[in-house]
N, C-alpha and C positions, 0 to 999 in steps of 0.2 A: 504494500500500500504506500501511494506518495502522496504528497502536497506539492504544490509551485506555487509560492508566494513572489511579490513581484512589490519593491519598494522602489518608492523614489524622494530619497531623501537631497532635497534641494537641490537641484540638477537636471539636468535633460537626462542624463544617463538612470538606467533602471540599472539595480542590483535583485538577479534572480539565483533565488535561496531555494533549493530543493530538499524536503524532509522528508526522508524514504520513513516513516515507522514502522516498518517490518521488512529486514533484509533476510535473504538466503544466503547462509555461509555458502564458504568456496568449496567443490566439490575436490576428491582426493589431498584432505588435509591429512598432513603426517602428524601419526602418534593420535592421542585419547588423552581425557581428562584424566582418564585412572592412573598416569602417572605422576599425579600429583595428590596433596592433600591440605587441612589447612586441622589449625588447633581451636579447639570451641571455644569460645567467648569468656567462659567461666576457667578456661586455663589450666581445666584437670583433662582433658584428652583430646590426643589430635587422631582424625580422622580423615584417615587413605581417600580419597572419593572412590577408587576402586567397589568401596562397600557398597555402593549403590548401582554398579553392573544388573542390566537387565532392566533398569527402569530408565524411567526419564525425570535429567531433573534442571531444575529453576535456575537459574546464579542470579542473584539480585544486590547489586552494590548500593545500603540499606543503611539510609539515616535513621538513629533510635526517637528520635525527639515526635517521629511522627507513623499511625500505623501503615507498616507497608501496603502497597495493592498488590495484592492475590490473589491468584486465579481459585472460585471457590475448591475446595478439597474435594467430596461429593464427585460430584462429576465426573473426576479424572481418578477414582479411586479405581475403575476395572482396568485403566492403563498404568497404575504405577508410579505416578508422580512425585516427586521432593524437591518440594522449594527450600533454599540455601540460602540463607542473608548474612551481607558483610558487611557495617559499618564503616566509613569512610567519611574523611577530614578534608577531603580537598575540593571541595567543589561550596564554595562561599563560608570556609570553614564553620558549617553548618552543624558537624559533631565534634565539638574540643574533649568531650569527657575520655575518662578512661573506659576501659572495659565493663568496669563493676558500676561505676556510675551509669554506660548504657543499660545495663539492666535494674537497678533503681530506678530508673525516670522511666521506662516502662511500666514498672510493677507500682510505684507509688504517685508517679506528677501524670502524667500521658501514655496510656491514657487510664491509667492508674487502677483502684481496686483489684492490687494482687494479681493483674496480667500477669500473663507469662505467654511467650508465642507459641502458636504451634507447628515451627517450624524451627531448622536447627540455624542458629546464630553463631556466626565464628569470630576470632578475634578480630579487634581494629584494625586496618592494615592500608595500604595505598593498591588504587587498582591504576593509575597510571605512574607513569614520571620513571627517574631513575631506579626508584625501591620499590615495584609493584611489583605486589605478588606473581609468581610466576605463573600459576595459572591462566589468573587475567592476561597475562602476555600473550599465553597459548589461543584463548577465546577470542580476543581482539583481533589476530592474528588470521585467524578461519574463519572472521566476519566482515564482509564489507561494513564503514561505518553509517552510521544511520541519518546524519549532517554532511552537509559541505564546511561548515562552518563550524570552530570549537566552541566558540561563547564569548563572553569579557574576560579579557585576560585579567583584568583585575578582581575577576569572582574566582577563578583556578589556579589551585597552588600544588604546582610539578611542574618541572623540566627534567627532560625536552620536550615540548609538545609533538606530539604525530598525529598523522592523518588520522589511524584508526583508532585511536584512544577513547573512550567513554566521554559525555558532554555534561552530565548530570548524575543525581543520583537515583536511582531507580532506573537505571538501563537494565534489560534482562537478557537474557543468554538462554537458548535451549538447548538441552544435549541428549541426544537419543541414546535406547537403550545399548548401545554398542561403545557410550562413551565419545562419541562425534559432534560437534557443532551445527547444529538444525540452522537455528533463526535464531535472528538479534533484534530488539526494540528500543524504536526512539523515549525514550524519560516521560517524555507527553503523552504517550499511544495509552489510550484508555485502556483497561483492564478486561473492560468486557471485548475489545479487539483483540487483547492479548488471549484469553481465553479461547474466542472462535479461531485464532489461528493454529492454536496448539490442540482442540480438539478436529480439526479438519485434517491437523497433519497428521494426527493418532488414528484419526478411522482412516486416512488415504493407505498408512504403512498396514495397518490392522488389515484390510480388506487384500493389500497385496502380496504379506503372508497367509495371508488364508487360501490364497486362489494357488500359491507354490505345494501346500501339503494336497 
């Protein structure tokens, strides 16, 4: 799905901004997500992604201050789904806490009454720049990005900037059950789009192993 917005900020010249909100990775990417892993949140165990082989799951670069959008659980429970959220500092340094303070201001300020997600949370960490997780390397990497444009550079804090780097918080990442790179979403792309794309891709692959046995 795209947009073509078309400004003209004082000038005869137009600046045309195209926003894909849902790209298809590149096909024949090397290597899987299962060579990687990240440490939970609470900092008593890291976890392989390998453990999630055979299903499909989420990557959500996940500001704590606010509840993430989720695709509902329900629905994608006969395919196998696991949404992943990672906290991240660099995009209008929007989460300065620590780890433990992200899950206090969940569980107590926002949206408080003893939340807890239901989804697993890893440590703080950077998904672009010099220190980003390696993972994020790999997804970025097997995804066209979803802007032409990064942002204000005065809101993003990494260097070096790249092309395919993340623009916001709440970009997602799909990854099929083989551990490969599906599709990637623009920050803005509604939930309920997110949703219909990822149950459209579950019954296209569902319907195309059925028809092989």
């Amino acid at each position: 799905t795209s947009t073509t917005c078309e400004f003209s900020p004082g000038s005869n010249r137009s600046l045309m901004l195209v926003l894909l909100f849902q790209t298809d990775c590149y096909r024949g990417v090397s290597g899987t997500i299962y060579e990687y892993g990240a440490l939970t949140i609470d900092g008593e165990e890291y976890i392989p992604f390998k453990k999630y082989a055979g299903k499909y799951v989420l990557f959500v670069n996940y500001v704590g201050k606010t509840l993430p959008p989720s695709p509902g659980a329900e629905e994608f429970e006969p395919f196998g789904l696991v949404i992943l959220g990672f906290p991240c500092n660099q995009f209008g340094k929007q989460e300065p806490g620590d780890n433990s303070e992200i899950l206090s201001t969940l569980r107590y300020v926002r949206p408080g009454g003893g939340f807890i997600p239901n989804f697993q949370l890893f440590e703080k960490g950077d998904v672009n720049g010099e220190k980003e997780q390696k993972f994020y390397t790999f997804l970025k990497n097997a995804c066209p990005p979803t802007s032409e444009l990064l942002g204000s550079p005065s809101r993003l804090f990494w260097e070096p900037m790249k092309v395919h780097d993340i623009r916001w918080n709440f970009e997602k990442f799909l990854v099929g059950p083989d551990g490969v790179p599906v599709m990637r979403w623009y920050h803005r792309t509604t939930i309920n789009t997110v949703k219909l794309d990822i149950l459209a891709y579950m019954r296209r692959r569902a319907a195309l192993e059925a028809k092989r046995q």
